[in-house]
C-alpha positions as CSV (number, residue, x, y, z in Angstrom):
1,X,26.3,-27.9,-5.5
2,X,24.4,-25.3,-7.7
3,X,21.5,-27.2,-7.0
4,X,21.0,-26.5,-3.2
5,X,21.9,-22.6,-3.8
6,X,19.4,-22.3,-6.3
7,X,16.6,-24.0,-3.9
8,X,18.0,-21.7,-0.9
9,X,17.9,-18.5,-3.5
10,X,14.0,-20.0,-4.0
11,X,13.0,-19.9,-0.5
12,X,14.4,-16.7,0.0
13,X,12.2,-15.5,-2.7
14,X,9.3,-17.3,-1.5
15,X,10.0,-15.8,2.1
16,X,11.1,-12.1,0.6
17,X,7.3,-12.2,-1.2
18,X,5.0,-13.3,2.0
19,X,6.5,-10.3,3.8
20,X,6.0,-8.1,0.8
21,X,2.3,-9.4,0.6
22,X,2.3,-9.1,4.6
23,X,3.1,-5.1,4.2
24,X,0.9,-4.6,1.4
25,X,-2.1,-6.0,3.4
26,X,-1.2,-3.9,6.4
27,X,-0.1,-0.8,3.9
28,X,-4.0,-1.1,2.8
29,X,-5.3,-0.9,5.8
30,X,-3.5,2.3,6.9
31,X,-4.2,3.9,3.4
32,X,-8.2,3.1,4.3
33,X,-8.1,4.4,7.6
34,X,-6.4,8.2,6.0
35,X,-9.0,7.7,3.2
36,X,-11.8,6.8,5.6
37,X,-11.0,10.3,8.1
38,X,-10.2,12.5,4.8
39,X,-14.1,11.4,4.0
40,X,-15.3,12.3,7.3
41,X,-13.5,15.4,7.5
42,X,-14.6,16.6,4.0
43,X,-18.2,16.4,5.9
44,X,-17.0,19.6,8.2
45,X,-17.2,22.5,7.3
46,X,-13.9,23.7,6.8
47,X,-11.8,26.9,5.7
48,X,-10.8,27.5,2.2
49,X,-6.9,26.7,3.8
50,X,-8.0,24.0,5.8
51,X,-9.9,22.3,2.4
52,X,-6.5,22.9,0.4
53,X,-5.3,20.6,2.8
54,X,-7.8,17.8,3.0
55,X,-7.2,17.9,-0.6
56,X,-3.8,17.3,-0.6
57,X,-4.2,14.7,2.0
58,X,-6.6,12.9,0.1
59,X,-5.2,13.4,-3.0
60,X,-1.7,11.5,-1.5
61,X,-3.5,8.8,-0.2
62,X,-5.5,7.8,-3.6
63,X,-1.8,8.1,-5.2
64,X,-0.6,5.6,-2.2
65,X,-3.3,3.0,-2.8
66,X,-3.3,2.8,-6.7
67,X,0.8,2.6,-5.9
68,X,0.1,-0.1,-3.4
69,X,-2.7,-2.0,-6.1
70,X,0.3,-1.9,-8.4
71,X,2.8,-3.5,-5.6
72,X,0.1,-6.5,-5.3
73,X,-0.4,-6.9,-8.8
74,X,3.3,-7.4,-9.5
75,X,3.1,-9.5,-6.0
76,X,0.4,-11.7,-6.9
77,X,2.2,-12.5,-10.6
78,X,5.2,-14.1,-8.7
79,X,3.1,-17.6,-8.1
């Protein structure tokens, strides 16, 4: 009987890591799309204030992708 929980416990695994890789994928695209308009607004000319907070925006979205590279990394060891 240990044999079909341990199969079951598997595919949950199997199931729980597509749908992690699933949300990384899509994570990655929303991190571009910030990273993409922080780009294109560092191309205005903007207030001192107004840069302080492009920086910060940037800033939190190069932390969320190298965050996200990490997730697949650990993701793409599980095979």
């Amino acid at each position: 009987m240990a044999q079909p929980a341990m199969e079951e416990s598997k595919k949950l695994q199997s199931e729980t890591i597509t749908k992690l890789r699933t949300l990384s994928h899509d994570l990655s695209n929303y991190i571009e799309t910030i990273m993409q308009a922080s780009y294109l607004l560092a191309q205005a000319k903007l207030d001192e204030n107004n840069k302080k907070w492009l920086d910060l925006v940037d800033k939190a979205a190069q932390d969320a992708a190298r965050v996200n590279r990490e997730i697949r990394e650990m993701l793409r060891s599980q095979n």
